[in-house]
C-alpha positions as CSV (number, residue, x, y, z in Angstrom):
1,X,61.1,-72.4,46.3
2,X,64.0,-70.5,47.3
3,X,65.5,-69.7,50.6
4,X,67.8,-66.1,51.1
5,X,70.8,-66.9,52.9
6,X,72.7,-63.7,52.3
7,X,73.2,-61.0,50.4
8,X,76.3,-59.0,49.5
9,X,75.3,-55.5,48.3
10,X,77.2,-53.0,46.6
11,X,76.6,-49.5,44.8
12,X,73.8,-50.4,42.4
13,X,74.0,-54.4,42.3
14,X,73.8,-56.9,44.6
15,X,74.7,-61.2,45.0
16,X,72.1,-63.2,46.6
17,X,72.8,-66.6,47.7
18,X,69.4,-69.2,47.1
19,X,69.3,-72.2,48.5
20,X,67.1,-74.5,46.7
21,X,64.2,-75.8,49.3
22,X,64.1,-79.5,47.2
23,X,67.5,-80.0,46.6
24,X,69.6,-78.2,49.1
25,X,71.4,-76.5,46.0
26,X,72.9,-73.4,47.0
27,X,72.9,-70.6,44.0
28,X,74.8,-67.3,43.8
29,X,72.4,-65.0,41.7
30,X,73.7,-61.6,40.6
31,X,71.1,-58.9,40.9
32,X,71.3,-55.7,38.6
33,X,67.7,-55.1,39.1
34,X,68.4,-51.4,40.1
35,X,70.0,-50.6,36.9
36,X,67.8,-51.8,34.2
37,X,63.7,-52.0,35.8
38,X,62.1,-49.0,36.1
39,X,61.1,-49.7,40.1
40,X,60.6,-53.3,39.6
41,X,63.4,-54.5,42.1
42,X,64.4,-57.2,44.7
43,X,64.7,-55.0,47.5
44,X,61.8,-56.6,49.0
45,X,63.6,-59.6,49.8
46,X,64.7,-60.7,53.4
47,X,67.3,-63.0,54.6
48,X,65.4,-65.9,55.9
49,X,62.3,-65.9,53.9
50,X,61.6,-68.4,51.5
51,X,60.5,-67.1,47.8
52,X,58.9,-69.0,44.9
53,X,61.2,-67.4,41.9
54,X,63.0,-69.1,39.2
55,X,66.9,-68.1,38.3
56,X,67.6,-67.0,34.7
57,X,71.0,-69.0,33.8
58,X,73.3,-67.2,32.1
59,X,75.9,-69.5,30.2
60,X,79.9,-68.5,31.1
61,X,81.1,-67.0,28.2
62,X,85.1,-67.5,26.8
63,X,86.0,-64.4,25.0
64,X,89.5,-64.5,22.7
65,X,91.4,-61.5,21.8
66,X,92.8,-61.5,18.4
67,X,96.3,-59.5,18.7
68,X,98.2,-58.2,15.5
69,X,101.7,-59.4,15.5
């Protein structure tokens, strides 16, 4: 379970901040929901409810530039 603390919306996309009801984790979770589901969106969300939902992890990626000398 998950607990909105905030959410910082801009144009299309928005960050959520989670907190973890177990573990006290906070989470910052980016939200792009408006620009790829067809009206399947978090709008519905308010700060202060709690949500059962699970976070899909993204893993940071290191991108290299190859440059021509």
């Amino acid at each position: 379970m998950y607990k909105l603390l905030s959410i910082d919306a801009a144009a299309v996309t928005r960050n959520l901040m989670l907190q973890n009801t177990e573990t006290n984790t906070v989470e910052k979770v980016f939200d792009d929901s408006d620009l790829i589901n067809e009206g399947e969106t978090f709008e519905f969300m308010e700060i202060g409810k709690t949500y059962d939902c699970g976070c899909k992890l993204i893993p940071e990626t290191t991108f290299k530039r190859a440059y021509n000398e």
